[in-house]
Backbone as a chain_set.jsonl record, in Angstrom:
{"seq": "XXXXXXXXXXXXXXXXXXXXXXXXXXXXXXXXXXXXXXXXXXXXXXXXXXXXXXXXXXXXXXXXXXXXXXXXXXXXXXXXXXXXXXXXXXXXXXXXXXXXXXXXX", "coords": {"N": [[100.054, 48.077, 134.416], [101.331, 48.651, 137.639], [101.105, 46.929, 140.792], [101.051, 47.901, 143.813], [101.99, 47.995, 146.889], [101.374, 49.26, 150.769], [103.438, 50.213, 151.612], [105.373, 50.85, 149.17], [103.662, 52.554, 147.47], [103.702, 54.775, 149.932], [106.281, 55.172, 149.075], [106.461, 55.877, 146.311], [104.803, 58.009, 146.366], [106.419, 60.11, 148.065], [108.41, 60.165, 146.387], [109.21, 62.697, 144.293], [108.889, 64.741, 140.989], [107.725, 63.212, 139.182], [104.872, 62.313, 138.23], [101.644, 60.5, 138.738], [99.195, 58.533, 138.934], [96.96, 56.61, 140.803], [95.134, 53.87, 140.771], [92.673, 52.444, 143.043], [91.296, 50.269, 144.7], [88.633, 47.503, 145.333], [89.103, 43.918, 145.605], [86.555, 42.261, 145.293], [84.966, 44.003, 144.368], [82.338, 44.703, 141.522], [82.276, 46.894, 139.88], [84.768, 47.938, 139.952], [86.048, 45.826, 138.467], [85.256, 46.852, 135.581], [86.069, 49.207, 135.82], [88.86, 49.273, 135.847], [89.694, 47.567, 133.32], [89.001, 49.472, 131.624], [91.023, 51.576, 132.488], [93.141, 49.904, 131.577], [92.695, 50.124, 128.851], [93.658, 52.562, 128.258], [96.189, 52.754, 129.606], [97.693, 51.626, 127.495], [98.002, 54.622, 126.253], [99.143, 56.738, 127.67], [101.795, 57.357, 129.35], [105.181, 55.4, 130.255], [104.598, 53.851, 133.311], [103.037, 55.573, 134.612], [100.86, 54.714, 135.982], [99.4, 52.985, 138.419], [97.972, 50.678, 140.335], [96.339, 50.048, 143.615], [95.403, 47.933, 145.984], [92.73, 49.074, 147.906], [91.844, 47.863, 150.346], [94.375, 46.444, 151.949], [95.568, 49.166, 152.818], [94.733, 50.712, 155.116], [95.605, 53.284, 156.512], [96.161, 55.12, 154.496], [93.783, 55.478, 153.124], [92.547, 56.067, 155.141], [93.898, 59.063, 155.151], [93.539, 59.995, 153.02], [91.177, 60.255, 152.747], [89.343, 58.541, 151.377], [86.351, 57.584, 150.218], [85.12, 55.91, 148.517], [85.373, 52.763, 146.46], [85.766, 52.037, 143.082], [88.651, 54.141, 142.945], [90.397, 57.125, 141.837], [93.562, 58.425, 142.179], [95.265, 60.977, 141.687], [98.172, 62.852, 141.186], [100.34, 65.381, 140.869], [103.488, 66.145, 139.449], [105.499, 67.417, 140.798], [104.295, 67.744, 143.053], [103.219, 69.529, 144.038], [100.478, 70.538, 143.881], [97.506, 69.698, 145.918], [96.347, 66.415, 146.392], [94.23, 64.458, 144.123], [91.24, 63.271, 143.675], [89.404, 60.651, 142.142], [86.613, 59.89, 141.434], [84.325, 58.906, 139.939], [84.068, 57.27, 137.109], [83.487, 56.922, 134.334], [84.344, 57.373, 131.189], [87.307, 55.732, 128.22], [87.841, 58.05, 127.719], [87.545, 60.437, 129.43], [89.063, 59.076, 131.663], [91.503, 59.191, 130.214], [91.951, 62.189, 129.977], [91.696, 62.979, 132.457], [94.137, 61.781, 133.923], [95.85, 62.66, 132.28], [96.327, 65.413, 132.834], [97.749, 65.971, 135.408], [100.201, 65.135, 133.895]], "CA": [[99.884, 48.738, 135.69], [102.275, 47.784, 138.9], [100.366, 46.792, 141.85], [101.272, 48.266, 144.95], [101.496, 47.249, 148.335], [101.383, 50.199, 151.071], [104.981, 50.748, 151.688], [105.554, 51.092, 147.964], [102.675, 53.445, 147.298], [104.129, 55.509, 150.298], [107.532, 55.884, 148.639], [106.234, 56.442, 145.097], [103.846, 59.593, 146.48], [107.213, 60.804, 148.625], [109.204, 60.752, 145.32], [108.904, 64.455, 143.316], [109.749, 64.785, 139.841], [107.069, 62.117, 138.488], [103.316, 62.066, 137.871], [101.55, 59.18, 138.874], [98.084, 58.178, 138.941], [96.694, 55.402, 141.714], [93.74, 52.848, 140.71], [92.615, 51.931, 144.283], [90.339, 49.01, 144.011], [89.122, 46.103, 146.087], [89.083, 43.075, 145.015], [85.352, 42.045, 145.017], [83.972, 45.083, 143.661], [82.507, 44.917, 140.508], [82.534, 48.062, 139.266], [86.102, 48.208, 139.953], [86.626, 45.163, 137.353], [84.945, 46.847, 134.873], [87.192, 50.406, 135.502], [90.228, 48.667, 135.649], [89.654, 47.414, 132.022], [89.261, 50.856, 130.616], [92.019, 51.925, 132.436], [94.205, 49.054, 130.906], [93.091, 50.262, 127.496], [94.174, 53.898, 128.244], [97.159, 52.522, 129.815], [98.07, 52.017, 125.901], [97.766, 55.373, 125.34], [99.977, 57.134, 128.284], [103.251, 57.736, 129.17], [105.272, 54.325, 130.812], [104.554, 53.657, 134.371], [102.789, 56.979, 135.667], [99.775, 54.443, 136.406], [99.916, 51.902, 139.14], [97.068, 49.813, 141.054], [96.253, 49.288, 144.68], [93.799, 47.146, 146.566], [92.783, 49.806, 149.177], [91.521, 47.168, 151.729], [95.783, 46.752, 152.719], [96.346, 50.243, 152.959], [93.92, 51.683, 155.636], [95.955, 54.273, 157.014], [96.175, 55.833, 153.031], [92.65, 55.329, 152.639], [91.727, 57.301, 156.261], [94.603, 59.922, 155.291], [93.413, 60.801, 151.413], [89.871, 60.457, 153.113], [88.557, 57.569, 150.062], [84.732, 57.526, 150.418], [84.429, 54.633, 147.66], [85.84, 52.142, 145.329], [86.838, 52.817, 142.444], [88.604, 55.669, 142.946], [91.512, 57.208, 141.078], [94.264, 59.154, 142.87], [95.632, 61.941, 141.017], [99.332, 63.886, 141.874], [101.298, 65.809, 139.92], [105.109, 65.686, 138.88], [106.287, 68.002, 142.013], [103.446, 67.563, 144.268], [102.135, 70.903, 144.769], [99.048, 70.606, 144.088], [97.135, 68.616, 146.61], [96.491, 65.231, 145.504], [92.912, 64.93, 143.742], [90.794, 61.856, 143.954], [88.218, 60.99, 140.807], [85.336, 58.457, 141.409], [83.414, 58.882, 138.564], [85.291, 56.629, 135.916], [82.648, 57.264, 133.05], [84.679, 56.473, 129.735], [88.513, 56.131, 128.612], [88.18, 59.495, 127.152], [87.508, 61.026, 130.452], [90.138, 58.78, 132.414], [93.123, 59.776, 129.677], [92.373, 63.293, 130.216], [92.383, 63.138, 133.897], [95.435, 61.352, 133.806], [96.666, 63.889, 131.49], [95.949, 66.429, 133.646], [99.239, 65.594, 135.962], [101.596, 64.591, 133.643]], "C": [[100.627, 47.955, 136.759], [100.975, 47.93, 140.063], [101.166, 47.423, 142.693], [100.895, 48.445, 146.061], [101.738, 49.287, 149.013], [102.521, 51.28, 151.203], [105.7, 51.656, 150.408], [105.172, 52.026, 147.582], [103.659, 54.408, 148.159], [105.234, 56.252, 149.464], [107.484, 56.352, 147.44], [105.781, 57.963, 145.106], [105.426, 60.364, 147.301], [108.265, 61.254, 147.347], [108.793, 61.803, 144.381], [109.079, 63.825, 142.402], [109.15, 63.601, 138.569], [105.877, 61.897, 138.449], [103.295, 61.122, 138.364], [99.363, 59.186, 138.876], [97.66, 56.537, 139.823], [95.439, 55.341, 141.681], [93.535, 52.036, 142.382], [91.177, 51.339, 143.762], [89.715, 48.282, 145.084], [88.373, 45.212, 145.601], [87.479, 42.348, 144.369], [84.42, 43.153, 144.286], [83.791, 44.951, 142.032], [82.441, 45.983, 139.294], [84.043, 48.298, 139.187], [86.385, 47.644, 138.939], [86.702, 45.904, 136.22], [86.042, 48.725, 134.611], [88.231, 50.328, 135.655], [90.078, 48.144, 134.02], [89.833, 48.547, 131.612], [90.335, 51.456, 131.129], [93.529, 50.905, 131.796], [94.063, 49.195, 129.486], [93.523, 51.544, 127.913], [95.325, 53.747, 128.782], [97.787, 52.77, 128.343], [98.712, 53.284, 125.548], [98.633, 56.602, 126.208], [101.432, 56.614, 128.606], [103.808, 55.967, 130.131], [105.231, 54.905, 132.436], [104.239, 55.05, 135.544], [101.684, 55.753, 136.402], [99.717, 52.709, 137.39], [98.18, 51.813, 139.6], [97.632, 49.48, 142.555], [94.833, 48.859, 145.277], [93.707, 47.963, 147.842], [92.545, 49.092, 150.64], [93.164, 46.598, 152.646], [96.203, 47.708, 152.673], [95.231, 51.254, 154.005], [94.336, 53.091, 156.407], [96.003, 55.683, 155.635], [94.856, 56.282, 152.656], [91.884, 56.529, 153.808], [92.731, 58.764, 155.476], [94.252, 60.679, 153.985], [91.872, 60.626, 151.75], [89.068, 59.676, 151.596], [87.475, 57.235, 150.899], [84.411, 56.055, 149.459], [85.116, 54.109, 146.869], [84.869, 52.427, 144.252], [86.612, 53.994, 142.748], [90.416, 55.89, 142.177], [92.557, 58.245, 141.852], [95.166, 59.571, 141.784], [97.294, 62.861, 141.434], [99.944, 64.182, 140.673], [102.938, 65.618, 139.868], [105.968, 66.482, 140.578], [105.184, 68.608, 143.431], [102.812, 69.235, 144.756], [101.317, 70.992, 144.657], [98.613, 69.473, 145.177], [96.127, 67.297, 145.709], [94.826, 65.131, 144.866], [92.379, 63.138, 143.3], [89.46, 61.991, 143.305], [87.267, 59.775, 141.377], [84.462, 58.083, 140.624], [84.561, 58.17, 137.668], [84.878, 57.128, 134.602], [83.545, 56.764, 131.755], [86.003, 56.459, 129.796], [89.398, 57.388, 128.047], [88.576, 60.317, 128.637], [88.657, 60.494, 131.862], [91.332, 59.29, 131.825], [92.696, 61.406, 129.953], [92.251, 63.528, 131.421], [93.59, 62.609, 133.967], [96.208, 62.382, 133.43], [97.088, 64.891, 132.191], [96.81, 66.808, 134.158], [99.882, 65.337, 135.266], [101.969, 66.567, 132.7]], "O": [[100.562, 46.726, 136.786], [100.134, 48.827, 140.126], [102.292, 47.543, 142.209], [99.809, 48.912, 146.407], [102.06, 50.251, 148.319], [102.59, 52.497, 151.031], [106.328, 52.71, 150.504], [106.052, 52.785, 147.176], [104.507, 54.971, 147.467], [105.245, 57.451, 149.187], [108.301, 57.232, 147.169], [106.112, 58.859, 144.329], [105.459, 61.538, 146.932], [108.812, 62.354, 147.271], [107.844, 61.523, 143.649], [109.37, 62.629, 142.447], [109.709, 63.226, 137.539], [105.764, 60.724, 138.804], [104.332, 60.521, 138.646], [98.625, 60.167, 138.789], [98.092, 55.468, 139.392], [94.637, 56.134, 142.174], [94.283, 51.125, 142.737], [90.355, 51.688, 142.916], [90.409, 48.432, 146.089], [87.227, 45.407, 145.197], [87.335, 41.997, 143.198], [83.317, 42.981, 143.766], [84.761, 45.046, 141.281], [82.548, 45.803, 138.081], [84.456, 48.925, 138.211], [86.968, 48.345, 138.112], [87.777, 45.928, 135.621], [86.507, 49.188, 133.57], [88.855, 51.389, 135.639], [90.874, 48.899, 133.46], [90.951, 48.772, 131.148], [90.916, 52.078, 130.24], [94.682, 51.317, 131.67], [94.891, 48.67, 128.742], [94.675, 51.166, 127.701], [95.956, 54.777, 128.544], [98.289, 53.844, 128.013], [99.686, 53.334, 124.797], [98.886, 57.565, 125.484], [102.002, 55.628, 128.138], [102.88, 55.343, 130.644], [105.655, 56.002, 132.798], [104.752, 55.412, 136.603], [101.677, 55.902, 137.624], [99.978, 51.595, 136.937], [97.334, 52.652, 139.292], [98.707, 48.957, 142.851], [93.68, 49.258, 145.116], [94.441, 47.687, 148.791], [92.897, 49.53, 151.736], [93.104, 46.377, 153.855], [97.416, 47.675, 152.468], [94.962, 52.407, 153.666], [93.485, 53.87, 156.835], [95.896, 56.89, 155.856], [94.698, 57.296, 151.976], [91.079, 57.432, 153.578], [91.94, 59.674, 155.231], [94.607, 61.849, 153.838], [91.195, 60.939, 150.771], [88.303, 60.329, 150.886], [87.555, 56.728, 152.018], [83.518, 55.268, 149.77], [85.768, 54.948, 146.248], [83.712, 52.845, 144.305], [85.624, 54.718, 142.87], [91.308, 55.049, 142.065], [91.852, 59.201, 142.174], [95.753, 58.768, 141.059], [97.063, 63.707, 142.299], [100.066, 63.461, 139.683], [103.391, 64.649, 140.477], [106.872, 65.947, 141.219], [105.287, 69.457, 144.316], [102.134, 69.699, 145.673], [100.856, 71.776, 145.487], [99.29, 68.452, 145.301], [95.445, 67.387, 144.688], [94.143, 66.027, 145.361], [93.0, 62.197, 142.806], [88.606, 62.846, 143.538], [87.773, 58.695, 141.682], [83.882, 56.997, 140.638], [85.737, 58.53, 137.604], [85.666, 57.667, 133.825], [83.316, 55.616, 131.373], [86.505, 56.894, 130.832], [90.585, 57.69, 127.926], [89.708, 60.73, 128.888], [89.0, 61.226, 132.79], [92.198, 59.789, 132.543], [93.772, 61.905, 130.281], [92.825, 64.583, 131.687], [94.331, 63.57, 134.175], [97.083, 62.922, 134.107], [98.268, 65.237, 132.14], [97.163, 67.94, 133.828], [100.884, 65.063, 135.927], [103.073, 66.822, 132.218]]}, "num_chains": 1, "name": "protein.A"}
C-alpha cells in the first residue's frame, strides 16, 4: 500500500482511467491497526497499486469534503469516476473488503 500525503491523494482522485481504493487511518487508532492488516492480506489478492493509505488527520480539507464521520474508513472510486465516491466503515472480514474493492475495479 503507498501512503499518501494530501497533494498526492488529490492528484490520484483527479486522474480517470484507474480504480483506486483509500485506507484513511489515524495513527493512534486501534481499530485502524487491526483493518490495515486485513487489508494488507487482501492487498495479496488485488490488482497492483489500486490500494493506497492515508492518515486522515493531514488531510482535513478531504476529510470535511468526502464528509468522513470515523476512522477506519475506506474510500471507494471507480476507474472513470462517475459514480460518486463511496465511503465503507464497516471493515468486518477480508472477504468483505476484497469484494468492496472489487466492486470499482
Amino acid at each position: 500500500m503507498r501512503l499518501l500525503n494530501e497533494l498526492e491523494l488529490r492528484s490520484e482522485m483527479d486522474h480517470k482511467g484507474k480504480p483506486m481504493a483509500v485506507f484513511l487511518y489515524t495513527p493512534l487508532c486501534g481499530t485502524c491497526k487491526v483493518a490495515r492488516r486485513m487489508l494488507e492480506v487482501a492487498e495479496h489478492l488485488l490488482p497492483s497499486e489500486i490500494l493506497s493509505v492515508a492518515d486522515v488527520n493531514m488531510m482535513p480539507e478531504i476529510a470535511q469534503e468526502y464528509q468522513i464521520k470515523s476512522v477506519p474508513a475506506l474510500l471507494l472510486m471507480d476507474a472513470d469516476r462517475s459514480y460518486p465516491a463511496r465511503i465503507r466503515y464497516r471493515m468486518g472480514s477480508v472477504e468483505e473488503l476484497l469484494e468492496a474493492i472489487r466492486s470499482v475495479t
